[in-house]
VORORO-279794 format. One line per field, with one value per residue (C-alpha): residue in one letter; x, y, z; residue number from 1. Coordinates in steps of 0.2 Angstrom, whole numbers, plus 5000, padded with zeros to 4 digits. Layout:
BEGIN
guvo	(A;...);
px	(X;...);
py	(Y;...);
pz	(Z;...);
drenfi	(NUM;...);
! end
This chain:
BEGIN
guvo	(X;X;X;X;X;X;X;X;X;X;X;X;X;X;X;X;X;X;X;X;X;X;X;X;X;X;X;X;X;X;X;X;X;X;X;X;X;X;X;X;X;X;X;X;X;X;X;X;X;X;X;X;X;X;X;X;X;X;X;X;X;X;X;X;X;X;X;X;X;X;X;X;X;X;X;X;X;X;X;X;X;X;X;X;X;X;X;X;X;X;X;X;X;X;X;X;X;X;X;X;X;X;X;X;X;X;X;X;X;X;X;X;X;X;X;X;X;X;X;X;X;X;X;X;X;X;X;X;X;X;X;X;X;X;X;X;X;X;X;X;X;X;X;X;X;X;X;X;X;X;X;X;X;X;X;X;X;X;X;X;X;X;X;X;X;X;X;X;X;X;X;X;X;X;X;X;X;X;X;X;X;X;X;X;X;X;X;X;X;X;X;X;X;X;X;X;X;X;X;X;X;X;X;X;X;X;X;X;X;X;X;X;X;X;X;X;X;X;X;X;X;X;X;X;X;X;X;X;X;X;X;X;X;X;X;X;X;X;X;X;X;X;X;X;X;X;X;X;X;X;X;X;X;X;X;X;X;X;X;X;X;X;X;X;X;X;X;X;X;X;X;X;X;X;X;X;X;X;X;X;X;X;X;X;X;X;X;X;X;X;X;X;X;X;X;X;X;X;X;X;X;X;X;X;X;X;X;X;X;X;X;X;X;X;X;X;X;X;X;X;X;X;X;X;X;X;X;X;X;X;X;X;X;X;X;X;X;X;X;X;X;X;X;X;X;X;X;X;X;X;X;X;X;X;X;X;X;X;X;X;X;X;X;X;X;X;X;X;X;X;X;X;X;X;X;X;X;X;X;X;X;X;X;X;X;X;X;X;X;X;X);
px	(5013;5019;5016;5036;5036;5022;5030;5043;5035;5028;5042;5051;5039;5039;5056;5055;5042;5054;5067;5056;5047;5061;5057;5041;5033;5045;5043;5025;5017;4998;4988;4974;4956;4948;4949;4953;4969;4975;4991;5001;5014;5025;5023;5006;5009;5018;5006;4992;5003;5006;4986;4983;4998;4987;4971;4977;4986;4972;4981;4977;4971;4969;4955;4955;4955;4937;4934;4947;4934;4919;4923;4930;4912;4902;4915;4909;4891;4894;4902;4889;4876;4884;4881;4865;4870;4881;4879;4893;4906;4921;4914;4926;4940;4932;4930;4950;4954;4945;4954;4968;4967;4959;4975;4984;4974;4979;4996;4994;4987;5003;5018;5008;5011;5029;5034;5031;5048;5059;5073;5060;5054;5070;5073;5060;5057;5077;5072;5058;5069;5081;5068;5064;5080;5085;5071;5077;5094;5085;5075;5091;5097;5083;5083;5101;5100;5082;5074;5062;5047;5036;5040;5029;5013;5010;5010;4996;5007;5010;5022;5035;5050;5065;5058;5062;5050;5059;5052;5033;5035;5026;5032;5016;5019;5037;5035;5023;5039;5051;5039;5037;5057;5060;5046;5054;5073;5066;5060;5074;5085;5073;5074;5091;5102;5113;5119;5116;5095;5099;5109;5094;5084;5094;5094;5076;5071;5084;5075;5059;5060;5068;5049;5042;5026;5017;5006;5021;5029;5011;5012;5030;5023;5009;5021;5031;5022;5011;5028;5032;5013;5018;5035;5035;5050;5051;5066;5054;5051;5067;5069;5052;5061;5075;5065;5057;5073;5079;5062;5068;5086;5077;5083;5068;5073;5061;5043;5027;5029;5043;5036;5028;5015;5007;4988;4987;4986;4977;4961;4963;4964;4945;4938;4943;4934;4919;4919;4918;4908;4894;4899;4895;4878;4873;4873;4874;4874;4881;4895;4896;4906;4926;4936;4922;4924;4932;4915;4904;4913;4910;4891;4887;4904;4902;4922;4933;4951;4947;4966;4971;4979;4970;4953;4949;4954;4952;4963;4957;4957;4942;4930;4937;4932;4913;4911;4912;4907;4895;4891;4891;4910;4917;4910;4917;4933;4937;4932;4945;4957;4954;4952;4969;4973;4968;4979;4996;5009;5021;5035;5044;5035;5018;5025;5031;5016;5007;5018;5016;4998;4993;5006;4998;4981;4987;4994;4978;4968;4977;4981;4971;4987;4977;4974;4990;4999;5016;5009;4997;5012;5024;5008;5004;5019;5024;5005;5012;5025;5015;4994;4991;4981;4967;4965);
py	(5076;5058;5042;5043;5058;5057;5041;5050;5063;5049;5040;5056;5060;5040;5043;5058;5049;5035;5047;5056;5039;5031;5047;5044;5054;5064;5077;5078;5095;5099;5107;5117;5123;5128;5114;5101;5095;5088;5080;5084;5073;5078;5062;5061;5079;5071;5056;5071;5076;5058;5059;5072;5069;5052;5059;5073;5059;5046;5032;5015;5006;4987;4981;4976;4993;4992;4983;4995;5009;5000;4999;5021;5023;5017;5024;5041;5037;5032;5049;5060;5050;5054;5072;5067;5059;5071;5087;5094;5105;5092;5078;5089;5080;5063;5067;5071;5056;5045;5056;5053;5034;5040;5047;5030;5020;5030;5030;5011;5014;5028;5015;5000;5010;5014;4998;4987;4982;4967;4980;4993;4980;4974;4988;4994;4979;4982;4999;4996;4983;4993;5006;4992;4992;5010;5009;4999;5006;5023;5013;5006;5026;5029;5013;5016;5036;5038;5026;5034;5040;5047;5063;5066;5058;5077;5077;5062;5048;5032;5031;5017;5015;5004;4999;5001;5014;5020;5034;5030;5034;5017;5000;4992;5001;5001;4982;4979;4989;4979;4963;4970;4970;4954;4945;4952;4947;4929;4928;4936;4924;4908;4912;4920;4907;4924;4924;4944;4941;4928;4941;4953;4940;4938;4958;4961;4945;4953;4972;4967;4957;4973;4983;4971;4972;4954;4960;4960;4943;4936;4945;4938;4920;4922;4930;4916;4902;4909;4909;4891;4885;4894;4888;4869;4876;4871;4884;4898;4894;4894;4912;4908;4896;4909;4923;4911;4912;4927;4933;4921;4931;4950;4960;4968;4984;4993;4996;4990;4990;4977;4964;4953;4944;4961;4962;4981;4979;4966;4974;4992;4983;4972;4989;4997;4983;4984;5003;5001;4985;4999;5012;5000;4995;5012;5010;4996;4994;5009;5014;5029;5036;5038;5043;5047;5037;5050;5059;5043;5040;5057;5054;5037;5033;5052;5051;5067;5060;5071;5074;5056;5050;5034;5045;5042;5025;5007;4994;4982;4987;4975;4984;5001;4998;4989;5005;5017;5010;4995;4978;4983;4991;4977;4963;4974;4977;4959;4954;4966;4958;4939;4946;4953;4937;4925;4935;4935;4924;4911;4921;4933;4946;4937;4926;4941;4950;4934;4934;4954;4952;4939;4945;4964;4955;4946;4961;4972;4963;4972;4989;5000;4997;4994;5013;5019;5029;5022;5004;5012;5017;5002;4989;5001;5000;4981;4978;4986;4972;4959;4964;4959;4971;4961;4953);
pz	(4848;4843;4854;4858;4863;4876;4881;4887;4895;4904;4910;4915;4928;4935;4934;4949;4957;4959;4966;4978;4982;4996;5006;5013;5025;5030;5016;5016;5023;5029;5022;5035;5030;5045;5059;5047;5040;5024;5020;5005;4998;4982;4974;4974;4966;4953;4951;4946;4933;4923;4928;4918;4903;4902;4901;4886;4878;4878;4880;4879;4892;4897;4898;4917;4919;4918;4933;4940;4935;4938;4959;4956;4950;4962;4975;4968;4971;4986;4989;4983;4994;5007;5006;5012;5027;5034;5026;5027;5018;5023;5013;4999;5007;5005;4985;4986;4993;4978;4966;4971;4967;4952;4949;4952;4944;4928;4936;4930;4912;4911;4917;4905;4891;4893;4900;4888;4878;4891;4892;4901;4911;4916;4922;4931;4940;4948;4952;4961;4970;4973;4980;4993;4996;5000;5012;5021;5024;5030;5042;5049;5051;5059;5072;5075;5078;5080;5091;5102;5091;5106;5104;5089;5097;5097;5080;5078;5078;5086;5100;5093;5102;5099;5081;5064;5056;5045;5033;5031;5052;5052;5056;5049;5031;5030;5035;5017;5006;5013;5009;4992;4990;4997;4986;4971;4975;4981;4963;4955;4964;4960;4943;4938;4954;4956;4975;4976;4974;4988;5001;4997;5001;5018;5019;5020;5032;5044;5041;5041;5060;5069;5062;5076;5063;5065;5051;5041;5047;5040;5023;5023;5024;5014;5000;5002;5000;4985;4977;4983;4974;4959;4956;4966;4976;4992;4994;4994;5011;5018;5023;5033;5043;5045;5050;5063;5068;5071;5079;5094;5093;5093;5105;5118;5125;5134;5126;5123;5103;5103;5114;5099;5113;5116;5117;5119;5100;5099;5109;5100;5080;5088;5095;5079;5070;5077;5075;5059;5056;5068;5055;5039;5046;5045;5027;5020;5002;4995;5013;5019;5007;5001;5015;5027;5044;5053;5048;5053;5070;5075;5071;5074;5088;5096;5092;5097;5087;5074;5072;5072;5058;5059;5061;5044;5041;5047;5054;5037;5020;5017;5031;5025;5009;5015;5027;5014;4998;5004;4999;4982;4982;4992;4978;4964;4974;4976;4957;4950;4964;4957;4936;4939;4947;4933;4921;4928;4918;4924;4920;4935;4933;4935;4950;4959;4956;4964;4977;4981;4981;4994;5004;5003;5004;5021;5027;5023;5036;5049;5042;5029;5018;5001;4998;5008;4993;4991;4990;4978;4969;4972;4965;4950;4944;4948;4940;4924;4920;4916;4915;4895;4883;4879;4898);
drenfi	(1;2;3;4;5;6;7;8;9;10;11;12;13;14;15;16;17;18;19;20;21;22;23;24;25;26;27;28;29;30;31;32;33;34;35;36;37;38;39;40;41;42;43;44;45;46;47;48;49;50;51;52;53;54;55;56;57;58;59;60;61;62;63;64;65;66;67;68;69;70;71;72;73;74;75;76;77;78;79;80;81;82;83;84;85;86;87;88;89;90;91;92;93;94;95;96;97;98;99;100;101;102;103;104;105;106;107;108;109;110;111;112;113;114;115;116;117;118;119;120;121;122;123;124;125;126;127;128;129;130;131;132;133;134;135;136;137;138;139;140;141;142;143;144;145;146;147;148;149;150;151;152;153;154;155;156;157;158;159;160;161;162;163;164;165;166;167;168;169;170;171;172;173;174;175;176;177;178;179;180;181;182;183;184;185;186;187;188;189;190;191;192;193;194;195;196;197;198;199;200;201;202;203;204;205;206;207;208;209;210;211;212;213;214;215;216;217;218;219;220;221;222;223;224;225;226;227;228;229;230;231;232;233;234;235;236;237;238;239;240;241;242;243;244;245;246;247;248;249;250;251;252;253;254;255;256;257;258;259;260;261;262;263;264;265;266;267;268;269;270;271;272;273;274;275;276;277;278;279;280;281;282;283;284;285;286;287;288;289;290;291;292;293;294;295;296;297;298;299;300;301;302;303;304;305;306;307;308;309;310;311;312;313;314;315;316;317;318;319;320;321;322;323;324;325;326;327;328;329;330;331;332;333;334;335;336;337;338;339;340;341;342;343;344;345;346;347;348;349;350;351;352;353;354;355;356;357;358;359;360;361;362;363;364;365;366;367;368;369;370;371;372;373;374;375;376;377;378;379;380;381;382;383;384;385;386;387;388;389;390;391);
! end
C-alpha cells in the first residue's frame, strides 16, 4: 500500500473520531465482568483502530516519542510488579487502561504523519477549535434544560446542581476543553487581529465561569499568562481581568457546587491526597502499578467505593502517576513534559500548544485530568501541529 494511501486511512478515522469526540460521555456504555466495571467509549474504539493502521504501516515517529515510550515502559513494569502485590485477576483492567494510552500515544505518531503540510494544519487546528466550541453550546443545553445532576449519583457520579457539566458529565473536565478552546482562539486572535477569534475569546470566558470549576479558572490564568511570556502581550491577560469579572456577577442558586468559597471540596481533594501520597509509600520506586488505586485503597485504605468512578483515580495527575508508577515514572513523566517543552516554536501552533500545556499542567494538580481520554485526544492531536522530526 503506498504512504498516500495509508495517509488517508488515517485521517479518515481522525476524521470520525473528531465527529464522535463533542459527545463525551454520554455515549459511553459499561462493560461488566464479574463485580467490576469497565467503561467503553466509541472513540477510544476508534483510537485502537489508527493504533493498529500505525502499527501495520510502521510509520515514522518523532523522536520525542522516545521519552513518550520510555515512561509506557516502565508503566508496564510497574504493572506486572504488581501482580505480586495484589494477586489478583483484576489487575487485567489495570494493563487495559495503559494500552489505552499506548494507543494515544500512537494516536500522536498517526496525526504527525498526516498533518504535516500548512493547509492540514490550518485546518485541524480550526477544527479542534471548533470542537471546543460545540462543547460548549451543549453545556449550555444541558445548564439551561438539565440543571440538576443528582439524580445520577446512583450511577457513580457527582451530584452537581445549577452548573454547566456539559457532556464529560463533569465540570472539572469540561472546564479543561473549554480552556483548550479558548487558548487556541486567544492565539488565533493575537496573531491573525480577526474580531471572530476575539468573540470566541469572549464565548469561552463566559462558558467556562457558569462550570463553577476553580481548577479551571487557574488553568485559564496559567494559559493565559504563558501566552503573554511568550508573545510580550499584555493583551493576553485581558479576558483574565474579564473573567474576574463576571465571577463577581454569577448567579448562585441553590447548591453547594456553585458557591466558589466551599471547603467541602477542599477537605475531600486533601483527604484524597493523602490517600494516595499512603498508597505511593507502599511502593515507592516502581508505584503500585497502572490503573491500580481502586485495588490499593481496598488493601492498604480498607476502602468500600469500589464502584466510584474516582475509585481508580486521584485528585492530581502528578500523585496518580507517583502512586502507580513511582519515583522512577514521575521523573520520566515530567522529562518528556519539559523535552516537548523545549521543542515548540514561536509560531501559533507552538504558542498555543504552550499555552494549553501549562494551563492543562495547572489544572492537573486538582483533577487526574492528564490521562482522562478526551484530553488525551484533544493534546495528541494539538501536539501534532508543531513537534519537529528530529526533536
Amino acid at each position: 500500500m503506498e504512504n498516500k494511501s495509508k495517509l488517508t486511512i488515517l485521517e479518515i478515522l481522525i476524521f470520525f473520531y473528531l465527529i464522535l469526540f463533542p459527545f463525551g460521555q454520554i455515549i459511553r456504555w459499561d462493560l461488566f465482568l464479574g463485580s467490576l466495571k469497565f467503561p467503553v467509549h466509541p472513540t477510544d474504539f476508534i483510537v485502537g483502530l489508527v493504533f493498529l493502521c500505525t502499527l501495520a504501516f510502521a510509520l515514522p515517529k518523532p523522536k520525542i516519542f522516545k521519552l513518550i515510550n520510555n515512561f509506557l515502559i516502565v508503566a508496564f513494569f510497574s504493572l506486572i510488579l504488581s501482580i505480586f502485590i495484589f494477586k489478583s485477576w483484576s489487575i487485567v483492567f489495570g494493563a487495559m487502561y495503559l494500552l489505552r494510552i499506548y494507543a494515544y500515544a500512537f494516536f500522536f505518531v498517526a496525526a504527525w504523519n498526516v498533518y504535516q503540510e500548512e493547509r492540514t494544519k490550518d485546518r485541524l487546528f480550526k477544527i479542534l477549535l471548533a470542537i471546543s466550541g460545540i462543547i460548549a453550546v451543549f453545556g449550555w443545553f444541558q445548564y439551561f434544560f438539565y440543571p440538576d445532576f443528582r439524580p445520577l449519583v446512583e450511577w457513580g457520579w457527582d451530584d452537581h446542581l445549577y452548573r454547566l457539566i456539559g457532556t464529560f458529565m463533569d465540570p472539572a473536565f469540561t472546564a479543561i476543553i473549554l480552556v483548550f478552546g479558548y487558548i487556541l482562539a486567544l492565539t488565533k486572535y493575537l496573531f491573525s487581529k480577526k474580531k471572530i477569534f476575539l468573540l470566541l475569546v469572549l464565548f469561552f470566558v463566559v462558558t467556562l465561569a457558569f462550570t463553577y470549576s476553580r481548577a479551571g479558572y487557574l488553568a485559564l490564568a496559567a494559559g493565559s499568562m504563558a501566552v503573554l511570556l511568550k508573545m510580550k502581550k499584555i493583551r493576553a491577560l485581558v479576558p483574565v481581568f474579564g473573567l474576574l469579572l463576571i465571577i463577581f456577577l454569577l448567579p448562585r442558586p441553590s447548591g453547594e457546587g456553585v458557591k466558589l468559597e466551599r471547603v467541602a471540596s477542599i477537605y475531600a481533594r486533601s483527604t484524597n491526597y493523602v490517600e494516595t501520597l499512603k498508597i505511593a509509600a507502599h511502593s515507592p520506586l516502581f508505584g503500585v502499578g497502572f490503573n491500580n488505586l481502586c485495588l490499593a485503597r481496598q488493601r492498604y485504605l480498607e476502602s468500600t467505593s469500589v464502584y466510584s468512578h474516582s475509585c481508580s483515580g486521584s485528585d492530581s495527575s502528578l500523585l496518580f502517576v507517583l502512586a502507580t508508577t513511582g519515583v522512577v515514572g514521575l521523573l520520566i513523566f515530567l522529562m518528556a513534559a519539559y523535552a516537548v517543552y523545549i521543542v515548540l516554536s514561536k509560531d501559533l501552533y507552538g504558542i498555543a500548544i504552550l499555552g494549553s500545556f501549562v494551563a492543562l499542567a495547572v489544572h492537573g494538580f486538582f483533577s487526574n485530568s492528564y490521562f482522562y481520554p478526551w484530553v488525551m485526544g484533544y493534546v495528541a492531536l494539538l501536539s501534532s501541529l508543531d513537534i519537529k522530526e528530529n526533536s
